[in-house]
N, C-alpha and C positions, 0 to 999 in steps of 0.2 A: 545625169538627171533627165526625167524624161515627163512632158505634161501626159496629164492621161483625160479619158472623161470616162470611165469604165462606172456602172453604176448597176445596183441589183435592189430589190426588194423582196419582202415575203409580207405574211397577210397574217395575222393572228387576231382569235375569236377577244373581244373585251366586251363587256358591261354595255356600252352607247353602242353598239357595234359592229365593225371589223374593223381594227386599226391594222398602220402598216408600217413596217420599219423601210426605211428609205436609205440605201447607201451610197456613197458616189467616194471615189479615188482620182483625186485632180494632179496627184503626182505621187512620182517612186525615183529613187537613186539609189545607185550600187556602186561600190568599189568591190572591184576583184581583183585577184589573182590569176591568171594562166599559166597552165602548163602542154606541152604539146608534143606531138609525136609526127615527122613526117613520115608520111606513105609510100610518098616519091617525091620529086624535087618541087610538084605544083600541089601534094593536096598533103594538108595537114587534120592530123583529126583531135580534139584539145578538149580540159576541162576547166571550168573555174570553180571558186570560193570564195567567198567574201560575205561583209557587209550588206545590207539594203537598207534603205527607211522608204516609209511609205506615210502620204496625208492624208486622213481620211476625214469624210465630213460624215454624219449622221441623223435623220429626224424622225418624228414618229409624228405621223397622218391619222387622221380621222374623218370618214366619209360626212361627218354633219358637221364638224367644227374645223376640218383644216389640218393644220402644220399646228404642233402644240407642245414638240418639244424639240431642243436642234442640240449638236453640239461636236466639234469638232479635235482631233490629234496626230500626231507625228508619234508613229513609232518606228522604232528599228527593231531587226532580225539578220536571219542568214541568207546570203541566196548561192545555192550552187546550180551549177549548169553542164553541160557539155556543146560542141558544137566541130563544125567542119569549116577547111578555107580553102578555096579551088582557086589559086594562083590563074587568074586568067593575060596578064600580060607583064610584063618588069616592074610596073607600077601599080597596078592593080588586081585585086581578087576580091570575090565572092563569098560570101559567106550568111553560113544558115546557123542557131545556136537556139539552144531552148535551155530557160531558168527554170528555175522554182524557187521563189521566196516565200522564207516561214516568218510569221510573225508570231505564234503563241496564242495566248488568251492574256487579254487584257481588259478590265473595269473602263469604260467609256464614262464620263459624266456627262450629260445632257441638261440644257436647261429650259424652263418652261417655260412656253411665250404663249401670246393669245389668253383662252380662257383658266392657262395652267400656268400664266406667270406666276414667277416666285416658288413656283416649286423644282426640286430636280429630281433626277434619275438617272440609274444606272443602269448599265446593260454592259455584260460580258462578251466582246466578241473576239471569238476564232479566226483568225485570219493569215490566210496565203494566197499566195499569187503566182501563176504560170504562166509564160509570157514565149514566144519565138520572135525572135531579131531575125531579120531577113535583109544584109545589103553588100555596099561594096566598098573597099575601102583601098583610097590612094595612098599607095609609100612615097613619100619624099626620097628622093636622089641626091643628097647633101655631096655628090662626090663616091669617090672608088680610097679605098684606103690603098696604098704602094705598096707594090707587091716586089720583094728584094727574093732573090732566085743568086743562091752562094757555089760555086762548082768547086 
């Protein structure tokens, strides 16, 4: 699970106007899978599959009256990826990974505040997500399994 603050808009012509859809992404999680192929004994190069869900909040703006309609959901999707792990010591390695999660199209419901309470609205959105993970990561040493050597 990861917090996010990633946020976009667009502008479209209305009646009072130019309204504005307003979107923000405050979090995303994944489950995957990996699978992997070593190179050499320090660099692996791998893929996943899985899972995501993502939260989105949504509002629609208007330059003379404001915020006038909000509303927010969790959806789930696929996210697959690939990525690389450069073994840099016994314990640790490096690693760079780029996703893509799809979400689909889904009916958002919104509802109206200010001078549009009580009314609601929908809007269709399309939605994915592209991300690169860039870190490092420490192996726990729990121990050597025994190594029995028979002549």
């Amino acid at each position: 699970w990861d917090g996010s603050n990633m946020r976009g808009s667009n502008q479209w012509p209305a009646s009072a106007g130019i309204d504005s859809n307003n979107y923000k992404i405050d979090s995303f999680g994944t489950a995957v899978a990996k699978i992997g192929v070593l190179l050499s004994p320090a660099v692996e190069v791998y893929g996943v599959a899985g899972v995501a869900t993502v939260h989105d909040n949504l509002s629609f703006t208007n330059p003379n009256f404001g915020e006038y309609a909000t509303g927010s959901q969790t959806r789930t999707g696929y996210d697959v990826g690939v990525g690389a792990t450069l073994l840099l010591t016994r314990n640790l390695d490096l690693f760079v990974e780029y996703d893509h999660m799809g979400f689909g199209t889904k009916n958002m419901s919104l509802t109206g505040v200010g001078f549009a309470a009580g009314r609601t609205y929908g809007e269709d959105i399309k939605q994915s997500v592209d991300k690169v993970l860039v870190g490092i990561d420490y192996r726990f040493d729990w121990g050597k399994a025994p190594v029995v050597a028979k002549y």
